[in-house]
C-alpha distance (Angstrom), angle and dihedral (degrees) to the residues before:
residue distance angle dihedral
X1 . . .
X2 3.98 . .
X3 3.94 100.3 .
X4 3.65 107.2 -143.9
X5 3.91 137.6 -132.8
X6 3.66 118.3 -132.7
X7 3.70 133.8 177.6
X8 3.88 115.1 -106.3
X9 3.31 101.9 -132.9
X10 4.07 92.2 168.4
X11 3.95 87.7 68.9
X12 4.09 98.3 84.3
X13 3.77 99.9 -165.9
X14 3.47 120.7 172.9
X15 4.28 113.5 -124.1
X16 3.80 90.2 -110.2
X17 4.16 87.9 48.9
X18 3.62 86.5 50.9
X19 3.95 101.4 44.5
X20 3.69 89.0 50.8
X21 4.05 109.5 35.3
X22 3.07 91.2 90.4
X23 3.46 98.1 57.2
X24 3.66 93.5 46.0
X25 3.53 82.9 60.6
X26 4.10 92.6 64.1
X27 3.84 87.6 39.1
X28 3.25 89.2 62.6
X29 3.99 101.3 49.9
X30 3.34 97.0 34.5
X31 3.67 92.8 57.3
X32 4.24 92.0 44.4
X33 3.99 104.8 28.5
X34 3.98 105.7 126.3
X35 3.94 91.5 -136.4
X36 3.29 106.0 43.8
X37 4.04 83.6 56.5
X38 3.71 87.9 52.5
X39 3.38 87.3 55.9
X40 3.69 106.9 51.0
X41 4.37 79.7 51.3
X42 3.70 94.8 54.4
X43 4.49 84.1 48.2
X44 3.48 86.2 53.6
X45 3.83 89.4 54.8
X46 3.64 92.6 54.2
X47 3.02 92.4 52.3
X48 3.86 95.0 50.7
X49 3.69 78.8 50.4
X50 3.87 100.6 52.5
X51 4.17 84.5 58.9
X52 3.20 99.8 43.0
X53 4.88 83.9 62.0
X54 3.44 79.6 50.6
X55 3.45 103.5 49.4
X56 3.75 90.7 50.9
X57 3.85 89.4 71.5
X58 3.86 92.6 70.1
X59 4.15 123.6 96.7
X60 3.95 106.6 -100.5
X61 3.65 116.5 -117.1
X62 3.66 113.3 -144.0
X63 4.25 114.8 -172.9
X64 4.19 109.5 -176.7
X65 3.59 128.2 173.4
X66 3.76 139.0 177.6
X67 4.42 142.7 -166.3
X68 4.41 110.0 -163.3
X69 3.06 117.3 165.8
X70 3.84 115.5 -156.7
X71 3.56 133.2 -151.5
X72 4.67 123.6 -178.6
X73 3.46 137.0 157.2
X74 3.68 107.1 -125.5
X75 3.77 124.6 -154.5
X76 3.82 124.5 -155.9
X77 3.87 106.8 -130.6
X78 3.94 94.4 -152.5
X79 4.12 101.0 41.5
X80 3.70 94.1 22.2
X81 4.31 86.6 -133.0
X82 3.63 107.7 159.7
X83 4.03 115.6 -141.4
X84 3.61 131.7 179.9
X85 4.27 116.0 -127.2
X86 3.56 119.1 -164.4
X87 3.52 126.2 166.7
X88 3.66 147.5 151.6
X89 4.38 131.7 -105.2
X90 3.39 130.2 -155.1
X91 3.69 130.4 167.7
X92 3.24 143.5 171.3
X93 3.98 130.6 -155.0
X94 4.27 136.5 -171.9
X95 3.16 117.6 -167.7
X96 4.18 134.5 -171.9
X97 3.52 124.8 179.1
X98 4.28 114.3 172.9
X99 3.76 114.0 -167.2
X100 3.97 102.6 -140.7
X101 3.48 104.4 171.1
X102 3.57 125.8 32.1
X103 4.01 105.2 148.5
X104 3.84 85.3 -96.8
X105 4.17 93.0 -64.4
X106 3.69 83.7 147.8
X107 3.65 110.1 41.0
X108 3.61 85.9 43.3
X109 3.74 79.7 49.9
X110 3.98 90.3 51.7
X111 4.28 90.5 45.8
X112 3.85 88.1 61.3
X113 3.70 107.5 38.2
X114 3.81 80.0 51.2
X115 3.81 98.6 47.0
X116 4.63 84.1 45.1
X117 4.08 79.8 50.9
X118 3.80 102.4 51.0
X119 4.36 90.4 37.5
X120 3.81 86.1 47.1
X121 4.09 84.9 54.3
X122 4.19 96.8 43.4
X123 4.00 84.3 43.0
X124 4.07 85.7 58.2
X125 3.48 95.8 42.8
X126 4.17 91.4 47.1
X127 3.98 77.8 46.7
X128 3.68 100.6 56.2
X129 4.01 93.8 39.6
X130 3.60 85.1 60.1
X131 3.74 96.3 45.4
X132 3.48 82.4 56.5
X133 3.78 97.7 53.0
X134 3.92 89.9 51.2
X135 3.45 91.4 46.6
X136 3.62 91.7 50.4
X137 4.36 98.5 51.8
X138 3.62 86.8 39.1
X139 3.81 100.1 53.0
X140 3.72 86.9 35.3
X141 3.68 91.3 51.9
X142 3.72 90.6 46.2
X143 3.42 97.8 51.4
X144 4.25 98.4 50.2
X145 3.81 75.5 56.1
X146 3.42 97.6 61.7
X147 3.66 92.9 45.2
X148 4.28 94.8 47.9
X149 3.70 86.7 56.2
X150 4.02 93.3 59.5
X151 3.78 84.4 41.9
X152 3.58 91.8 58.5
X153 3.41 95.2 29.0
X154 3.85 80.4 65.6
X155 3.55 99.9 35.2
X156 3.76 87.2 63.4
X157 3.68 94.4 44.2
X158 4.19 77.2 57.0
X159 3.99 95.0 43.2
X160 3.90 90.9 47.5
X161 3.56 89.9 55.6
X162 3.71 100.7 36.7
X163 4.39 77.8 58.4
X164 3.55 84.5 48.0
X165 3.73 93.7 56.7
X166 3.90 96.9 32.0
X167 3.70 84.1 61.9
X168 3.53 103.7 55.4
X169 3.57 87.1 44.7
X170 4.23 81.5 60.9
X171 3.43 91.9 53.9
X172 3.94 96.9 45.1
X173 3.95 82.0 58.3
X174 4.25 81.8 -121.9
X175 4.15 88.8 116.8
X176 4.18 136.2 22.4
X177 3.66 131.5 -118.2
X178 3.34 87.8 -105.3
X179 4.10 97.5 68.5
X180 4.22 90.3 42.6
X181 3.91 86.2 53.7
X182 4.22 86.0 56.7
X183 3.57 91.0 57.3
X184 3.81 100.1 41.9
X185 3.60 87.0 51.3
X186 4.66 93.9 45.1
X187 4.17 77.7 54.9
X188 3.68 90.1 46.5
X189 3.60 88.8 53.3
X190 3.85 99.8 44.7
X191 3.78 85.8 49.8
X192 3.88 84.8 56.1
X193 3.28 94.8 50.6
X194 3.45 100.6 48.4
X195 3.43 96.2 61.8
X196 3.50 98.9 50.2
X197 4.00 88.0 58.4
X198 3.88 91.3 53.1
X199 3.89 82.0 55.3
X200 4.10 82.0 46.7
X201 3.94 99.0 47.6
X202 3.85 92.8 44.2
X203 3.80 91.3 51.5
X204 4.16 90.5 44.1
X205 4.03 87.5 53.9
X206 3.63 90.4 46.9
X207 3.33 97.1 54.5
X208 4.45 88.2 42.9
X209 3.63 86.7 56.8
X210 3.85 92.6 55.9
X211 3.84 90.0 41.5
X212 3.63 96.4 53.0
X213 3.66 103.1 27.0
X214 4.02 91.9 -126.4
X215 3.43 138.7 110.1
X216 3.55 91.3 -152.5
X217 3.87 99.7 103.7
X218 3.39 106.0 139.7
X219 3.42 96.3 39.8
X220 4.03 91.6 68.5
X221 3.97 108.1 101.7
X222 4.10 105.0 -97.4
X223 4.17 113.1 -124.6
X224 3.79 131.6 -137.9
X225 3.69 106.7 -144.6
X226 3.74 93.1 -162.1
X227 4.18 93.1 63.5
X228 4.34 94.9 26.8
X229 3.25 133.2 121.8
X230 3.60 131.3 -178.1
X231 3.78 129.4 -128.6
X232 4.06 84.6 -130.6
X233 3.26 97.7 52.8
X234 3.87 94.9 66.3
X235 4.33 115.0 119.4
X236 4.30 77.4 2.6
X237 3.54 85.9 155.8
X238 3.95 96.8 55.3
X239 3.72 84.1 45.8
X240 3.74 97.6 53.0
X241 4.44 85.8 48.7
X242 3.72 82.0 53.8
X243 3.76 99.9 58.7
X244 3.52 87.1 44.8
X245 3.71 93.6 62.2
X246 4.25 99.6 25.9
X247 3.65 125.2 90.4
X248 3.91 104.7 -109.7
X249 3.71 91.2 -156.4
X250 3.87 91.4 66.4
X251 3.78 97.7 53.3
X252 3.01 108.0 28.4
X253 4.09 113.7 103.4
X254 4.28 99.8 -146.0
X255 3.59 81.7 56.8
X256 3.76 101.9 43.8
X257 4.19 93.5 41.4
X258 4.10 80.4 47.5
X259 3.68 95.1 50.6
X260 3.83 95.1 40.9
X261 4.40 82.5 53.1
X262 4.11 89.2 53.7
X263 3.93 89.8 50.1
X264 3.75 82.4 52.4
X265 3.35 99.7 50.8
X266 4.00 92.5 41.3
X267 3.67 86.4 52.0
X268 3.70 94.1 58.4
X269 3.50 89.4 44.5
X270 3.48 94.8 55.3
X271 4.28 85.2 53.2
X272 4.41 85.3 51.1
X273 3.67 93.3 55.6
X274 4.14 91.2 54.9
X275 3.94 90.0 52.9
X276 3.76 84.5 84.3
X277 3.89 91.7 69.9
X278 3.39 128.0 50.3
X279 3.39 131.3 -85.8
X280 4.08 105.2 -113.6
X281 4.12 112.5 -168.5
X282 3.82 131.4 -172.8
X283 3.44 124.5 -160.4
X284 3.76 141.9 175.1
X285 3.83 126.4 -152.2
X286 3.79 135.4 -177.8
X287 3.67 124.5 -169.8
X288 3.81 130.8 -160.9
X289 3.75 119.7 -173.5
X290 3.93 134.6 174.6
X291 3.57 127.9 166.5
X292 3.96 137.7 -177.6
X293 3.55 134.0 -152.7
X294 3.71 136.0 -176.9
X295 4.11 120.9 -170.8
X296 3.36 132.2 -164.5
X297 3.48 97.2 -116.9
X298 4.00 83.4 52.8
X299 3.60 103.0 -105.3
X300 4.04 134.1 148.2
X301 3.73 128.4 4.1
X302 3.65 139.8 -165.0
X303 3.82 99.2 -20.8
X304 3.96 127.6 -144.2
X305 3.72 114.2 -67.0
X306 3.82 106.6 -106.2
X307 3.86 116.8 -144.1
X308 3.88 121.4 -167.8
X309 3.92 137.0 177.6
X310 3.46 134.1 -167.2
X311 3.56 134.7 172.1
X312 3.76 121.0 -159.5
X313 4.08 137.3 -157.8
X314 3.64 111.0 -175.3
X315 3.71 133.4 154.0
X316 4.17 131.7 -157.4
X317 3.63 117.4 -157.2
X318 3.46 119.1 -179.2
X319 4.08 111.0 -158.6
X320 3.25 107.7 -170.1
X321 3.90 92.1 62.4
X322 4.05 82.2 73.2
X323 3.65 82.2 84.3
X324 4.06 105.1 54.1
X325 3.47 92.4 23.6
X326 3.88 94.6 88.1
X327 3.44 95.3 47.2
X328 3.82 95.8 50.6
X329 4.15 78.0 54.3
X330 3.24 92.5 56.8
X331 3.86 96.9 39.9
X332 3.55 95.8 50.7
X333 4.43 87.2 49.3
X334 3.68 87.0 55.4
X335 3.36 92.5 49.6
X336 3.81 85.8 49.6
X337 3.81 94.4 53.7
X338 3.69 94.8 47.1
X339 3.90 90.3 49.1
X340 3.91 89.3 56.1
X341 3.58 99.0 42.7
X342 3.69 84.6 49.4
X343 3.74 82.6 53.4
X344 3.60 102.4 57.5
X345 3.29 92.3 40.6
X346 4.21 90.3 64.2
X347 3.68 82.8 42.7
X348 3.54 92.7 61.4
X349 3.93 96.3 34.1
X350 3.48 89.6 54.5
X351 3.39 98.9 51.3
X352 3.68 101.2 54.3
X353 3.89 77.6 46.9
X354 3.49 91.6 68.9
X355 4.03 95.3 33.0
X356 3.61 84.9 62.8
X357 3.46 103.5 43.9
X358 3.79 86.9 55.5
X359 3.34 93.6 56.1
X360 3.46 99.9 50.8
X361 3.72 95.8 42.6
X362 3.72 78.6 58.3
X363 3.88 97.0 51.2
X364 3.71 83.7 46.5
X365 3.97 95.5 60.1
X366 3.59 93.5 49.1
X367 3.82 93.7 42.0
X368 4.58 91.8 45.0
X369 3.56 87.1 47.8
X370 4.23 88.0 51.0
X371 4.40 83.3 46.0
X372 4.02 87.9 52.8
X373 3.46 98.0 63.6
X374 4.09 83.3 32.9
X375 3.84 87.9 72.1
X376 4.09 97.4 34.9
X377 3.78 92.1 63.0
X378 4.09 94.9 34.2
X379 4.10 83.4 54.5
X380 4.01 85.8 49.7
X381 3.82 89.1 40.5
X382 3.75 92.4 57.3
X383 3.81 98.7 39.3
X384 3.86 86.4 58.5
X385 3.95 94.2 46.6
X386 3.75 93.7 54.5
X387 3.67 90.0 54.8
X388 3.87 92.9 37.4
X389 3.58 81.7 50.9
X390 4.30 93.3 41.1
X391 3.81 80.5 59.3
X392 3.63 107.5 38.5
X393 3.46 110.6 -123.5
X394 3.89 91.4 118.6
X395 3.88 134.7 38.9
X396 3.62 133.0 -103.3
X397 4.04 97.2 -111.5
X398 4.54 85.3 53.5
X399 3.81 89.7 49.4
X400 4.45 82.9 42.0
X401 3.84 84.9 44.4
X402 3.30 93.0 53.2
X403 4.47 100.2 48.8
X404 4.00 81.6 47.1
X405 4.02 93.8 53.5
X406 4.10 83.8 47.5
X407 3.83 89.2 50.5
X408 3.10 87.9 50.9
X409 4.19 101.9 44.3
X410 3.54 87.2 54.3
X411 4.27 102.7 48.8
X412 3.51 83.9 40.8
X413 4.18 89.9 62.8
X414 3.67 90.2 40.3
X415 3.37 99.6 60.3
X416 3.63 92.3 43.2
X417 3.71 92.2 59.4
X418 3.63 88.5 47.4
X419 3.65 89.5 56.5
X420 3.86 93.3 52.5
X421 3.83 93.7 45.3
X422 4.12 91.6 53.6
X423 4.22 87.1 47.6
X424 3.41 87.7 43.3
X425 4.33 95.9 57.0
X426 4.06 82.1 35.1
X427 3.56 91.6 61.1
X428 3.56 100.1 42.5
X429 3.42 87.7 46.5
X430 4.12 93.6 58.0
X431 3.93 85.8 43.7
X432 4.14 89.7 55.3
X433 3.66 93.6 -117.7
X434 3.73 107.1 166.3
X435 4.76 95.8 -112.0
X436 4.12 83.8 -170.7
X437 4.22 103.9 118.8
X438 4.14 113.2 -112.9
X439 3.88 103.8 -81.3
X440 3.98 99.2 24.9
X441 3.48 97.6 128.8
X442 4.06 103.9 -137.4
X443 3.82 94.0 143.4
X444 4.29 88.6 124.7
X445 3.91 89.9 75.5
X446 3.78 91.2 46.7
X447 3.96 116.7 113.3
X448 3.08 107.0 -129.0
X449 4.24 88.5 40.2
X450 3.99 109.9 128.6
């Protein structure tokens, strides 16, 4: 049985509630969704990261103290009188020691943890444009759901009394056994299918609730695909001329995350190749000491602070990395090569991705427009059967035929337009066109966020 589409005209949305529902929607899971929480944690670490490189570059201060207390039998080498000493240490020590020179370990250091940060922030922003794009086929989904199940809610309230009619027709003599057996068994079916949509709808809300991390299901606006549309769809046409004309490649966030992981891996090829020489080091030290010590006999006191420097040029070279050095090299360029092959495959992936989206979406236009006037002359179809019917120059089953064919008209439009709006987010999606709704404050997995 074709399940139909039909407008809900019970839902009495205002036009702003309807612009923006479906935005609320995203709002919503954006703000809730388990991962994308995880995510802006594991930034923050990054970040935490990123300063700690930086903090490596600064002189180490080093503060160490110490109490003894000392106790010795001391002997007098002329007289040979023995006397006990005891007395009491303390001293004090600063120390600085500033790396200067370390064959660029730690700006090289600096270059990756800020290459990990920025692919940890194009990886969040892939993550929450595809968030989005499940959100946005399963709320869809959900919602053409809802509205089947008052469609054949009321297409068995129609079957029941098309039985009801067919029946008494049996009676009169006007119709066999034969035709009320068709109708018991169309309300058999609806019945059927009914159920197995509850079992449909409970599993869609299910899976919301995990999506969005709320409970509050039913308390999201519902959506009429026949009258909505999206918040992305705005100046769509201008958008679609622009990934005619745009380079894909640049927007596009598989291709920037990718190209962020081949600077990476460059980067830390660029670190293999120096493991041939050997790692040189300068470093500069300052020392300041002071003690005190008080004897029994009273003797010394809080000595002379005692300042020292010392600068220091040292090298480690390790020889027997000569040997696995070249085939970390050459690991590390294969690993390279695979990354960039992997990379223009995406790049061409993605742009028969969007190729094809644009030619559907275009199919689709011609083909909703074709569904519009589908519906107008199914609506005028079925007014004219009821009263054809009212009058009794056709049968009950035409003027049936004719609600079904309606039903039909209209699901048939629906899920066309739910088609378009999915290639539409798809497509602006390949084209790295930020999906998040106007206001949805996202700005933590931006680039260039601080």
């Amino acid at each position: 049985m074709v399940i139909a589409f039909v407008f809900l005209s019970s839902l009495a949305f205002s036009a702003q509630e309807k612009k923006d529902s479906l935005a609320e929607v995203i709002s919503v899971g954006v703000q809730n969704a388990f991962g994308l929480q995880s995510q802006k944690l594991q930034l923050e670490k990054e970040e935490n990261q990123r300063w700690i490189r930086y903090a490596a570059l600064l002189p180490t201060l080093t503060l160490t103290g110490s109490h003894n207390y000392l106790g010795a039998e001391s002997i007098d080498a002329t007289t040979g009188d023995k006397t006990m000493v005891s007395g009491k240490t303390d001293t004090l020590n600063l120390s600085a020691k500033w790396t200067l020179w370390d064959n660029y370990k730690s700006i090289r250091d600096i270059h990756t943890s800020s290459l990990s940060l920025r692919a940890a922030r194009v990886a969040s922003k892939k993550e929450i444009q595809n968030y989005i794009l499940s959100l946005l086929r399963a709320y869809l989904e959900y919602q053409l759901q809802l509205s089947q199940r008052e469609i054949l809610q009321n297409l068995l309230f129609q079957n029941k009394w098309t039985d009801k009619e067919s029946s008494a027709l049996v009676k009169a003599g006007a119709k066999t056994q034969v035709d009320a057996m068709d109708t018991e068994i169309q309300v058999l079916n609806t019945e059927r299918d009914l159920l197995e949509l509850e079992n449909n709808i409970a599993t869609g809300q299910r899976n919301l609730q995990v999506l969005i991390n709320s409970d509050q299901i039913k308390n999201l606006p519902r959506i009429d695909l026949l009258t909505l549309r999206p918040y992305y769809m705005s100046n769509f046409e201008k958008k679609i001329e622009g990934i005619r004309t745009q380079n894909l490649s640049d927007l596009n966030p598989d291709l920037k995350l990718l190209r962020l992981e081949l600077e990476k891996t460059q980067n830390d090829l660029s670190q293999l190749n120096l493991s041939y020489f050997p790692q040189t080091y300068l470093t500069v030290s300052s020392d300041f000491n002071m003690d005190n010590m008080v004897n029994d006999p009273p003797v010394g006191g809080w000595r002379k602070p005692v300042q020292s420097y010392s600068v220091v040029l040292g090298f480690t070279w390790q020889f027997w990395d000569w040997l696995s050095t070249p085939k970390n090299i050459d690991s590390s360029s294969k690993s390279l090569e695979i990354q960039r092959i992997k990379y223009r495959q995406t790049e061409l992936s993605s742009k028969a991705d969007a190729e094809n989206s644009m030619a559907q979406i275009e199919i689709l236009n011609k083909t909703i427009e074709a569904s519009r006037l589908a519906v107008e002359k199914a609506e005028a179809q079925q007014k004219f059967s009821k009263e054809m019917y009212r009058l009794g120059r056709i049968t009950l089953l035409s003027m049936q035929q004719a609600t079904n064919r309606l039903f039909e008209a209209r699901n048939a439009l629906a899920s066309r337009l739910q088609s378009r709006f999915l290639l539409a987010a798809q497509l602006l999606y390949l084209n790295g066109e930020d999906l998040a709704p106007a206001g949805l404050d996202v700005s933590w997995a931006n680039e260039d966020s601080h």
